[in-house]
C-alpha positions as CSV (number, residue, x, y, z in Angstrom):
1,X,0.0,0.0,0.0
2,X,1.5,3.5,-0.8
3,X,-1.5,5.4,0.2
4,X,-0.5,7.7,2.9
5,X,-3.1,8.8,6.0
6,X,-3.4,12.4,6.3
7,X,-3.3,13.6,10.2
8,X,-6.3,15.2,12.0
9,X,-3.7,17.7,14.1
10,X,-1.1,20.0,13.7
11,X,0.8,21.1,16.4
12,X,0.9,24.9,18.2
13,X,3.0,26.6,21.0
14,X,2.1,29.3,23.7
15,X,4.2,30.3,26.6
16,X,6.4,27.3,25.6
17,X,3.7,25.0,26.2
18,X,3.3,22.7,23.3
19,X,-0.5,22.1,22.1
20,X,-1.7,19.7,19.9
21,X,-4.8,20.8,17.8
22,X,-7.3,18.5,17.0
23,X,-8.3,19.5,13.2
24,X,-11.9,17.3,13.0
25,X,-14.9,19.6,12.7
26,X,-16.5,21.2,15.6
27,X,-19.8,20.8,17.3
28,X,-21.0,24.3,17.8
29,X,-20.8,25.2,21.2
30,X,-18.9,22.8,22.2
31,X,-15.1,22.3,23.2
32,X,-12.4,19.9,24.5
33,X,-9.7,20.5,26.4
34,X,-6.8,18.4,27.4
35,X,-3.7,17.5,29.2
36,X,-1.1,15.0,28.7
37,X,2.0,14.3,31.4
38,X,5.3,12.1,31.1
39,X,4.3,9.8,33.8
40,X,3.0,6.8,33.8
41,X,2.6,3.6,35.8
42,X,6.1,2.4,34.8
43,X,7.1,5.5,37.1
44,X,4.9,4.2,40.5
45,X,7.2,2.2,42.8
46,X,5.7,-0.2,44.7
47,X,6.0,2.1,47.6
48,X,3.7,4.5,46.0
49,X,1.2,2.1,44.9
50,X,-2.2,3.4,44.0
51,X,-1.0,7.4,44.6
52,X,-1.6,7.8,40.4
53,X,-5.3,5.7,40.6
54,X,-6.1,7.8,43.7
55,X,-5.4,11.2,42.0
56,X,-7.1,10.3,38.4
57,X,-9.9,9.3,40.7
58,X,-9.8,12.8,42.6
59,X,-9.3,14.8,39.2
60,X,-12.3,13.1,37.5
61,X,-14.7,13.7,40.2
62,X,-13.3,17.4,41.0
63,X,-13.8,18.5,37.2
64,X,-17.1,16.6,36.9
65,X,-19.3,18.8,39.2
66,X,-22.0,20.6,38.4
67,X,-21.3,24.1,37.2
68,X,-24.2,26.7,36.8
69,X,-23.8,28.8,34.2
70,X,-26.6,31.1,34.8
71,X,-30.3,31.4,36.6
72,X,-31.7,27.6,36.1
73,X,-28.9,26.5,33.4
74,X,-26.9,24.0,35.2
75,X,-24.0,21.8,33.4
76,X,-22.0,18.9,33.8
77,X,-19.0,18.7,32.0
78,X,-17.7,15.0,30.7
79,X,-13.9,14.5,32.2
80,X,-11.8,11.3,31.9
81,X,-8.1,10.9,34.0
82,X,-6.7,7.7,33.5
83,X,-2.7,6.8,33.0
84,X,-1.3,4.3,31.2
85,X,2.1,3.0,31.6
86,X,4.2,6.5,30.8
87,X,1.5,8.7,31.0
88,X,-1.0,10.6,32.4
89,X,-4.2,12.4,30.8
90,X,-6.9,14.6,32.1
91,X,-9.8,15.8,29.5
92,X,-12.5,17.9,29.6
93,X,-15.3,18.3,27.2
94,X,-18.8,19.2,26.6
95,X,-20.8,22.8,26.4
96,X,-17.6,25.3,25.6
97,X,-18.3,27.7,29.0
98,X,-18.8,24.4,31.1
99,X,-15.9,23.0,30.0
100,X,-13.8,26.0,30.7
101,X,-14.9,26.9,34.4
102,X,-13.5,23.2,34.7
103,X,-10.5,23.8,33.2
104,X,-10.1,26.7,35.7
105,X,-10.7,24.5,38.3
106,X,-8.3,22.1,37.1
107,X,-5.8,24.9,37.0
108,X,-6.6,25.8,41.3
109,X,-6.0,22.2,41.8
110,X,-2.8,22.3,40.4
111,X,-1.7,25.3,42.2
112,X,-3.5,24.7,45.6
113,X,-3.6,20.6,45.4
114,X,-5.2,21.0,49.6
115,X,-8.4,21.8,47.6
116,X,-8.4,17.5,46.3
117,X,-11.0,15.8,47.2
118,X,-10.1,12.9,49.0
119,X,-13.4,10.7,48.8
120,X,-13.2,10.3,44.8
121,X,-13.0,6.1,44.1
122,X,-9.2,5.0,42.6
123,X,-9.4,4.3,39.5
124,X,-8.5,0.9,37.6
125,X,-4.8,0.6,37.1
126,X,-4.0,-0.4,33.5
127,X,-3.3,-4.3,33.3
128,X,-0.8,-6.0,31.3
129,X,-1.3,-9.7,30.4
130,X,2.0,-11.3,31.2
131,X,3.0,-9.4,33.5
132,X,6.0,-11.5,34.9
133,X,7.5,-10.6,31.3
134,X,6.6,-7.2,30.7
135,X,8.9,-6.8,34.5
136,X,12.2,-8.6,32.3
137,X,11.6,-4.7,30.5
138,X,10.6,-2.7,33.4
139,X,10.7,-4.0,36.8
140,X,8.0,-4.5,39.6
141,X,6.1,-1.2,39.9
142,X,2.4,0.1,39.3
143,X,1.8,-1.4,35.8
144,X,3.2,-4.8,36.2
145,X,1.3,-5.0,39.3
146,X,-1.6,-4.1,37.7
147,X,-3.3,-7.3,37.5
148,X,-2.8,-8.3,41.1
149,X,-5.8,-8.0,43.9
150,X,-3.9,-5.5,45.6
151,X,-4.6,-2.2,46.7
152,X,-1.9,0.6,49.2
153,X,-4.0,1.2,52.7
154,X,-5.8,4.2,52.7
155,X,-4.6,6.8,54.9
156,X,-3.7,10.6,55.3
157,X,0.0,9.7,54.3
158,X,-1.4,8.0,51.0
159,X,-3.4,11.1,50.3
160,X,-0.4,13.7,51.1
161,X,1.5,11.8,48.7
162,X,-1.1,12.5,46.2
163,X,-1.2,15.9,46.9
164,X,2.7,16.0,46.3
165,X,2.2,14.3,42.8
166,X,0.1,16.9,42.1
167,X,2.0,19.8,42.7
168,X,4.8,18.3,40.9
169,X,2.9,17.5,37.9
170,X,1.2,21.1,37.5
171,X,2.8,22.1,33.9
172,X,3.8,25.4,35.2
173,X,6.7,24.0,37.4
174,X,7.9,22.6,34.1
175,X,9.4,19.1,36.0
176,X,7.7,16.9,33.9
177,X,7.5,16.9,30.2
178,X,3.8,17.5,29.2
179,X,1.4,18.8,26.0
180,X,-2.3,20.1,26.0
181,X,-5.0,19.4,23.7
182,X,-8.1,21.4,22.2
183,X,-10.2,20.8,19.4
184,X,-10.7,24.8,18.6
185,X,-7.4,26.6,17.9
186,X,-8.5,29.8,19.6
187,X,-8.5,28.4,23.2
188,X,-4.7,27.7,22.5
189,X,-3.1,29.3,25.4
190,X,-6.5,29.8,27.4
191,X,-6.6,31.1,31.0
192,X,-3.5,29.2,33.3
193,X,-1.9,27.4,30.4
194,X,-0.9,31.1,29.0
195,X,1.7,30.8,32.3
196,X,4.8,30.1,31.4
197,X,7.0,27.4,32.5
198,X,9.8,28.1,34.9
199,X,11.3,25.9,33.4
200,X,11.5,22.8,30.3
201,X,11.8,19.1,31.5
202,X,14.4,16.8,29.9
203,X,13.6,13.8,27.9
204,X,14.2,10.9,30.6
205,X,17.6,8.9,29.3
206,X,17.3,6.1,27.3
207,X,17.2,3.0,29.0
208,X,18.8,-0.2,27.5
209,X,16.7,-3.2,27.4
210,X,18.2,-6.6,26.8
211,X,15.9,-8.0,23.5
212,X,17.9,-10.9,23.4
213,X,15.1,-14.1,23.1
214,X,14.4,-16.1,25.9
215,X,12.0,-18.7,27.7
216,X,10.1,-17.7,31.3
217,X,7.9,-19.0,33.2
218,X,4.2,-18.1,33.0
219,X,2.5,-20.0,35.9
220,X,-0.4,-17.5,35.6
221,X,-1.9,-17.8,32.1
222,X,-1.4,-21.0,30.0
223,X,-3.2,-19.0,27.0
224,X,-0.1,-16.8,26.3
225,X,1.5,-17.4,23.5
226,X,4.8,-15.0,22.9
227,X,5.5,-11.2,23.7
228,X,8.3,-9.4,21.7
229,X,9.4,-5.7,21.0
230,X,10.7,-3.6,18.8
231,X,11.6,0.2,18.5
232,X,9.0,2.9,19.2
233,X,7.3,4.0,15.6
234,X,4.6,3.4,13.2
235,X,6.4,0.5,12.0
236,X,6.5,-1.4,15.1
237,X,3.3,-1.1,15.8
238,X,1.9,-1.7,12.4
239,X,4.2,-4.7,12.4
240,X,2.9,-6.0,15.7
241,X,-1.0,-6.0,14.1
242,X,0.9,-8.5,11.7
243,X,2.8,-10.5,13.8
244,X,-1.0,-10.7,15.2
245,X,-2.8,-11.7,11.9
246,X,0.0,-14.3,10.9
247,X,-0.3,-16.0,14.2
248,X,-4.0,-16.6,13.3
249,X,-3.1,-18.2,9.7
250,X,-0.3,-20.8,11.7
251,X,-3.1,-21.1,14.8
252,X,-5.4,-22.4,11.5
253,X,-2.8,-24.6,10.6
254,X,-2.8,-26.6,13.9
255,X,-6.0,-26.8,13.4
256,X,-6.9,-24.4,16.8
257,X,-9.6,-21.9,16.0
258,X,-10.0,-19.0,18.7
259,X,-10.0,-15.4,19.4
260,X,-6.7,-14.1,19.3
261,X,-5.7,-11.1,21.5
262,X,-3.0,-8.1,21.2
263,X,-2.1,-6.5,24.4
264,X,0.4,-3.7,23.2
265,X,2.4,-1.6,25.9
266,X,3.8,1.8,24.5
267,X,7.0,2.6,26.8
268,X,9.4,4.8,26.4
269,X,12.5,3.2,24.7
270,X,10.4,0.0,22.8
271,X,7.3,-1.1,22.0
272,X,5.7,-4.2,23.5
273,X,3.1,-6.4,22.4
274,X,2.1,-10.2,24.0
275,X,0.2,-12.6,21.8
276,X,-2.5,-14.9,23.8
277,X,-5.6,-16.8,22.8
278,X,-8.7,-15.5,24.3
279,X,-10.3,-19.4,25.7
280,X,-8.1,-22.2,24.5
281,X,-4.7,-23.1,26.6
282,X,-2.5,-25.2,24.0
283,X,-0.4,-28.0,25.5
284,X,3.2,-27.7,25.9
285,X,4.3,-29.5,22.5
286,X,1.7,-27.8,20.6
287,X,2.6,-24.6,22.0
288,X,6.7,-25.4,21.2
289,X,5.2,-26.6,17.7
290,X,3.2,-23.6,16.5
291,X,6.5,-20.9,17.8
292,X,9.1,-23.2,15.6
293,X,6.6,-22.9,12.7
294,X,6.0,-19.0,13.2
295,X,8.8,-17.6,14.4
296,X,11.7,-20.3,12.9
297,X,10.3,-21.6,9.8
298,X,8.0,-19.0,8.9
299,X,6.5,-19.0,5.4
300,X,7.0,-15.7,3.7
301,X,4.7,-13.1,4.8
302,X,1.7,-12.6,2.3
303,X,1.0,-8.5,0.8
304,X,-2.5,-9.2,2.3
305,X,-1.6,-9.9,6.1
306,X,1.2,-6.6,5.8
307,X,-1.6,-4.1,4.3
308,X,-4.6,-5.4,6.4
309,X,-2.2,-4.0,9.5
310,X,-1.4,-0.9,7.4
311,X,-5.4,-0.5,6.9
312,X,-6.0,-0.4,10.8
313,X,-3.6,2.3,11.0
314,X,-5.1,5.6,10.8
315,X,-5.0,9.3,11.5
316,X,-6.4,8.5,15.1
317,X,-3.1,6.0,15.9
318,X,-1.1,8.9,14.0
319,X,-2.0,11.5,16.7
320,X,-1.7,9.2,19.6
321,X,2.0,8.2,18.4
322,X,2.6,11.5,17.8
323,X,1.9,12.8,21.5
324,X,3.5,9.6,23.0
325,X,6.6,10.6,20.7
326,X,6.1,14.2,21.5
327,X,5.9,13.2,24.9
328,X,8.7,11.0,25.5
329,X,11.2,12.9,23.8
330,X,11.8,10.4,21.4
331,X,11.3,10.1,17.7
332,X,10.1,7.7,15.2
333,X,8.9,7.5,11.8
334,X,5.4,8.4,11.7
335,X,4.1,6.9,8.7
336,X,4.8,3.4,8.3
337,X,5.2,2.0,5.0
338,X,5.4,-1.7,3.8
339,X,9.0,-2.2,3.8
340,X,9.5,-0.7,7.3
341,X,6.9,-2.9,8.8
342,X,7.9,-6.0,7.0
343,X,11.4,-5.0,8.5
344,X,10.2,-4.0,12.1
345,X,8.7,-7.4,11.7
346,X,11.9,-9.1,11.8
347,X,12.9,-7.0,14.6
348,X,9.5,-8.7,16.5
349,X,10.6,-12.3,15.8
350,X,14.7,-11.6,17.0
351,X,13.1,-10.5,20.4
352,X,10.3,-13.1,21.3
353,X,9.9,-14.3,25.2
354,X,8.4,-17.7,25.5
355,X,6.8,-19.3,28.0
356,X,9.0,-21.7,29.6
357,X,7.8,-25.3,30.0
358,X,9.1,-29.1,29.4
359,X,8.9,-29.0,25.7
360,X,9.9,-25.5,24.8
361,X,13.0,-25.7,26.8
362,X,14.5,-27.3,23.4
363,X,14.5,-24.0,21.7
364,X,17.5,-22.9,24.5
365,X,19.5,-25.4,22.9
366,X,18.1,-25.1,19.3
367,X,18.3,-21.2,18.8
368,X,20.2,-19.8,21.7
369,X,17.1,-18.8,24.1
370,X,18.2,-17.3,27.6
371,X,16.5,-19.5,30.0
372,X,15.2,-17.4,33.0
373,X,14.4,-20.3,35.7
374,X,15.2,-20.9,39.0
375,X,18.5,-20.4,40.0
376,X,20.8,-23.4,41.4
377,X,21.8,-22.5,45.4
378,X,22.8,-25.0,48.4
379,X,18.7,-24.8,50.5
380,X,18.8,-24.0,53.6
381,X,15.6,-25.2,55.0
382,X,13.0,-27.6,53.1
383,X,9.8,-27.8,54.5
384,X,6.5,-29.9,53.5
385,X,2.9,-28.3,54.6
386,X,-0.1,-30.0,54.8
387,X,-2.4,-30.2,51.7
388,X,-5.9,-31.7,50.5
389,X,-4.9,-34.7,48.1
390,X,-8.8,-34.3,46.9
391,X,-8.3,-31.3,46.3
392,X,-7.1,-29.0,42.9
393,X,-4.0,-26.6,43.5
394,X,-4.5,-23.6,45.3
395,X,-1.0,-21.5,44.6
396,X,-1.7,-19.7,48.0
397,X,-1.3,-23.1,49.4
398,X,2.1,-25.3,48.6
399,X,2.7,-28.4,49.2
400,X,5.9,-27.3,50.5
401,X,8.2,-24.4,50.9
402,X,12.2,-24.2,49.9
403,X,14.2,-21.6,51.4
404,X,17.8,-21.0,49.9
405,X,20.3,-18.6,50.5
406,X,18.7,-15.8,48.2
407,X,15.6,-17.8,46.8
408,X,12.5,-18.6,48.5
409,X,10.3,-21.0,46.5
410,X,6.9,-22.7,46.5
411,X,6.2,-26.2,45.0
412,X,3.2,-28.4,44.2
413,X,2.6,-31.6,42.3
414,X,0.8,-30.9,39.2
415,X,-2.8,-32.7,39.1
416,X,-5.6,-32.8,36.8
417,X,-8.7,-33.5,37.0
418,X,-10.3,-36.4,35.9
419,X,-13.6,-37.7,34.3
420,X,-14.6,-39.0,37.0
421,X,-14.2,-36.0,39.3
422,X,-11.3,-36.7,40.9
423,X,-7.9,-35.1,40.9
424,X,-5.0,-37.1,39.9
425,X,-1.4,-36.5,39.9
426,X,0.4,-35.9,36.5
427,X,3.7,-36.6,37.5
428,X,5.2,-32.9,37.3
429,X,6.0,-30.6,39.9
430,X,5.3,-26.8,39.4
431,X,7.2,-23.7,41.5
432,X,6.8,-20.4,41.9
433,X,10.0,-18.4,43.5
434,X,11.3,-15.1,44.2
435,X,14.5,-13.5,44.8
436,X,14.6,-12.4,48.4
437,X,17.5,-10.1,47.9
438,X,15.3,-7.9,45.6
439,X,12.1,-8.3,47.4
440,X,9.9,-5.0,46.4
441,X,6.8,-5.8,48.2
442,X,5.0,-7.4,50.6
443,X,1.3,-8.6,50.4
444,X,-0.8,-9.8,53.4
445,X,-4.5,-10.9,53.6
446,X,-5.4,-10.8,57.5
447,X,-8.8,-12.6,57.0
448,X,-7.0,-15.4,54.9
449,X,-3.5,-15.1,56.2
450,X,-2.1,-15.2,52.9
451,X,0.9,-13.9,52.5
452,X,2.4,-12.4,49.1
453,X,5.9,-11.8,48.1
454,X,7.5,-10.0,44.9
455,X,10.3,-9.3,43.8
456,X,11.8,-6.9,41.1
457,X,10.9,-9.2,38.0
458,X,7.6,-10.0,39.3
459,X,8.1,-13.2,40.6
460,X,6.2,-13.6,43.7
461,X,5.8,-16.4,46.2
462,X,2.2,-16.8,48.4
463,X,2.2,-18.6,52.0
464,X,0.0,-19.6,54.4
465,X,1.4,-17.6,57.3
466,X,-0.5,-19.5,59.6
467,X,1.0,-22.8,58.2
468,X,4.6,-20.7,58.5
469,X,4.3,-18.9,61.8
470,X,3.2,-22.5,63.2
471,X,6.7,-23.3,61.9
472,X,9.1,-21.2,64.3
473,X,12.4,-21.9,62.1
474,X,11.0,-21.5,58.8
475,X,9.2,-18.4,60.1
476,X,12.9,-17.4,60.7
477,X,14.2,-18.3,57.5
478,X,11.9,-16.5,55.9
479,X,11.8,-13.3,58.4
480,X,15.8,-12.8,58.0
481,X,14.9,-11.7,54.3
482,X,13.5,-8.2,56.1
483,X,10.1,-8.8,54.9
484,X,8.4,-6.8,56.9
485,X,10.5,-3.9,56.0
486,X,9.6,-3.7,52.3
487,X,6.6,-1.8,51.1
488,X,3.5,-3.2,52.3
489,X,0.0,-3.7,50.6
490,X,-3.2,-5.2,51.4
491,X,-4.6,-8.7,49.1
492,X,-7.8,-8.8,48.2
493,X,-10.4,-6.0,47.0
């Protein structure tokens, strides 16, 4: 395809403030206005867990009160605040005076963040789907933990520490890197946005990420199927819709028809995309089977799987790649084009993570893989708990606990169940582990006693503390690691 896709925006600056203008028709009388910050869930350490949902929460409900406009003319302006994983985006729209009174407010809360509301609801952290894998990239911190029932107590300390985000955040203190956003090019510079900076944030360094292939474990999810990454641009992320569709025309091939899903995180420094099925879970040969045939003996790409990707790619994918770009400090080609995808394609297969199980350990051997598994170490204490042999695994439950000299791991005897009912065992033995000397957070669930340990990759161990405490030397063993001293967080809802 050589057809290119015109953008809906052009960019404008005021006080130094960059603005990107939305160039679609306008409703008369109405407006939008908008704000986009360099800082995202990739930037929450555990420690500040939940201070980014607690403040989008705060900001939504603040600049979705009721504003009357006149005697009997009441409005309620539409606001979203949500981050992803580098940023963070207020918007405002609806009737054009509504939405600017809110925008004013928006501006006081900035300035004067005491004014917050502090009984707004968090809102949902953005998820990831392998999230152990995405941490290989990024660490433990708020996205990774995203899909984990886990929430930071709320207190006055949690909400000062909103507060503080808040203030540091306000564009006018020019600490973080950050563009607005209006549909109607004469409320470019409007009220507080015509405040200059006192000064103009740096692009955050680049970061190197090793893209070398390699095999994990994925305990969690047995419908994943591969991640990979490749540089930030159109390319990539035209080239990651095909990676998508070719998947589907090997998945046909194996004769396994499902939904396939496409969970793409835009950081910083690369682009990353996980490939999963939305029902089926493919055994462990299969899975080894379809990833030789895709990734290692691929049949050439067809025109038709490169331009359907290049069709879903339009002025709207433009614009947000052009603010993340904008945004990040970083730049990319904007405009992908056949070649370039078919190339950042390669790029996508050189970098794939696999999950790591008995059969797909061969491709270590067979194309150089890294193998990230459980590190050999002389144990120090090995302990069996008690367990329901009718029963199916419950991973907050193991059958018993290993404790080494920088490793603390979990391990159960795979069963299945069987057609009569009953669980049998399969003969393999599954682990979860952590690495104690990077410990980032600890979980604990008072009503069940559960407790929940991760570490900076996002490997994470759960126990029965009352199985462990009942223990006195393992409880020791497992104490000396200082895990009450890391940052702490409630299980459960």
């Amino acid at each position: 395809m050589s057809d290119v896709v015109e953008p809906e925006h052009e960019w404008a600056s005021f006080a130094g403030h960059d603005w990107m203008v939305r160039t679609a028709s306008l409703e008369p009388g109405q407006a939008l206005l908008g704000l986009s910050l360099d800082y995202g869930a990739v930037d929450e350490a555990p420690a500040a867990l939940d201070t980014l949902a607690r403040l989008c929460g705060a900001l939504q409900a603040e600049l979705q009160r009721p504003i009357e406009l006149g005697v009997g003319d009441v409005s309620v302006p539409e606001a979203e605040a949500s981050f992803t994983a580098t940023r963070l985006t207020v918007a405002v729209w609806g009737r054009r005076e509504a939405v600017l009174r809110a925008w004013a407010h928006l501006g006081e809360l900035f300035a004067d963040p005491q004014q917050l509301s502090t009984d707004a609801k968090p809102v949902p952290r953005p998820g990831v789907v392998w999230d152990r894998d995405l941490a290989t990239y990024v660490g433990t911190n708020t996205q990774t933990l995203g899909n984990l029932r886990i929430h930071a107590p709320d207190s006055e300390a949690a909400w000062e520490a909103v507060r503080a985000l808040l203030a540091h955040l306000d564009p006018r203190r020019g600490e973080v890197r950050h563009v607005f956003e209006t549909n109607d090019p004469y409320l470019v510079g409007v009220g507080w946005t015509a405040q200059p900076a006192y000064g103009t944030a740096p692009a955050r360094p680049p970061l190197y990420l090793d893209r070398r292939p390699a095999l994990l474990p994925c305990n969690d999810d047995g419908r994943i199927l591969l991640s990979a990454v490749g540089n930030p641009g159109a390319n990539t992320l035209v080239a990651m819709r095909a990676l998508a569709r070719q998947t589907i025309r090997t998945l046909r091939e194996f004769n396994v028809y499902d939904d396939l899903g496409l969970n793409v995180v835009e950081l910083r420094d690369v682009a990353y995309c996980c490939i999963h099925l939305d029902e089926q879970v493919p055994t462990s040969m299969l899975l080894r089977r379809i990833i030789e045939q895709l990734i290692h003996n691929p049949l050439p790409i067809p025109d038709a799987v490169v331009d359907g990707a290049l069709e879903e790619f339009g002025a709207e994918q433009i614009a947000a790649l052009d603010r993340h770009l904008r945004l990040t400090g970083r730049s990319a080609e904007l405009h992908p084009t056949s070649a370039g995808v078919r190339h950042a394609y390669d790029q996508l297969c050189a970098s794939v993570h696999i999950p790591l199980n008995g059969e797909t350990e061969a491709l270590a051997n067979r194309y150089g893989y890294l193998v990230w598994a459980l590190p050999e170490e002389p144990t120090r204490l090995e302990v069996s708990l008690p367990r329901d042999p009718a029963g199916a695994r419950d991973i907050s439950r193991p059958e018993s606990v290993c404790v080494g000299e920088h490793t603390l791991s979990a391990l159960w005897h795979e069963r299945r169940r069987g057609d009569d009912g009953t669980w049998r065992l399969t003969g393999n033995t599954s682990v979860r582990w952590a690495d104690m000397s990077r410990l980032q957070l600890t979980g604990y669930d008072a009503d069940s006693q559960v407790l929940m340990l991760v570490d900076d990759r996002m490997r994470r161990v759960f126990l029965p503390w009352d199985e462990i405490a009942a223990r006195p030397a393992l409880r020791a063993e497992i104490e000396r690691f200082g895990i009450w001293r890391a940052p702490r967080a409630q299980l459960g809802d």
